[in-house]
C-alpha positions in Angstrom: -17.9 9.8 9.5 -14.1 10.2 8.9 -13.7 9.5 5.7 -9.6 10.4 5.9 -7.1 8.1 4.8 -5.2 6.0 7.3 -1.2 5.4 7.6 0.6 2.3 7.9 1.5 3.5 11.5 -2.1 4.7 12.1 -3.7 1.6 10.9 -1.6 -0.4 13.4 -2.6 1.5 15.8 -6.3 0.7 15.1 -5.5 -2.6 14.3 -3.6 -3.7 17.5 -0.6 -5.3 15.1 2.8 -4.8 14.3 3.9 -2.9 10.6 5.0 -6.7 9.6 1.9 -7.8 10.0 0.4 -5.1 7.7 3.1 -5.7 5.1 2.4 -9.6 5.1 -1.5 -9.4 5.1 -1.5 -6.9 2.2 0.8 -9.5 0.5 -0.5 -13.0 1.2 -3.7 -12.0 2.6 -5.0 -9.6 0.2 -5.6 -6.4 3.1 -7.1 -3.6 1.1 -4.6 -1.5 0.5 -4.3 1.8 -1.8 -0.4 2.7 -2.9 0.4 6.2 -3.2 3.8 6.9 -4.7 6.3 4.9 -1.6 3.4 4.6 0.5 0.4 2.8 1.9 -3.1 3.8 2.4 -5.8 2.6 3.7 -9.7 3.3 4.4 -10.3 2.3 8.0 -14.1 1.2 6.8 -12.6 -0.9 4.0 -10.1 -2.8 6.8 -12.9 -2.7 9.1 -14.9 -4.4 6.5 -12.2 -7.0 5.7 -11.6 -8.1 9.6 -15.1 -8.9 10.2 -15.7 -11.1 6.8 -12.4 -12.8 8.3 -9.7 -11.5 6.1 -7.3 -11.8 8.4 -7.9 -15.2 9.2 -8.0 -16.3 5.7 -5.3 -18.6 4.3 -3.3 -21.1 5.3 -0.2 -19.7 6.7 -1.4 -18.4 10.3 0.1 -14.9 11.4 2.1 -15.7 14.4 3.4 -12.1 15.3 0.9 -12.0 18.1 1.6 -15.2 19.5 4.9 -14.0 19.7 3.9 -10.7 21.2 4.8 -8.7 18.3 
């Protein structure tokens, strides 16, 4: 198991999503996020975790950064 934590940039990456989309989730979404000093961490398990109990579908503003193939 990798147990390492994630980047913004990495988390994208896993993600399929833009670094607005990270920023605006952790904000209005509640994505868990860990800050360290300037920076964002995350636990790929804990995300993981989050998008399949529909975290990122949660809320009533929808994320249209796909949509607009961002």
């Amino acid at each position: 198991m990798d147990d390492r934590w994630l980047s913004v940039d990495e988390i994208c990456a896993h993600l399929g999503i833009t670094r607005d989309t990270i920023y605006r989730w952790i904000d209005r979404k509640g994505m868990p996020a860990h800050r360290v000093g300037r920076l964002w961490k995350f636990k790929k398990d804990e995300v993981d975790d989050w998008v399949r109990t529909g975290g990122a579908g949660m809320g009533n503003q929808p994320d249209r950064d796909h949509e607009n193939g961002r």
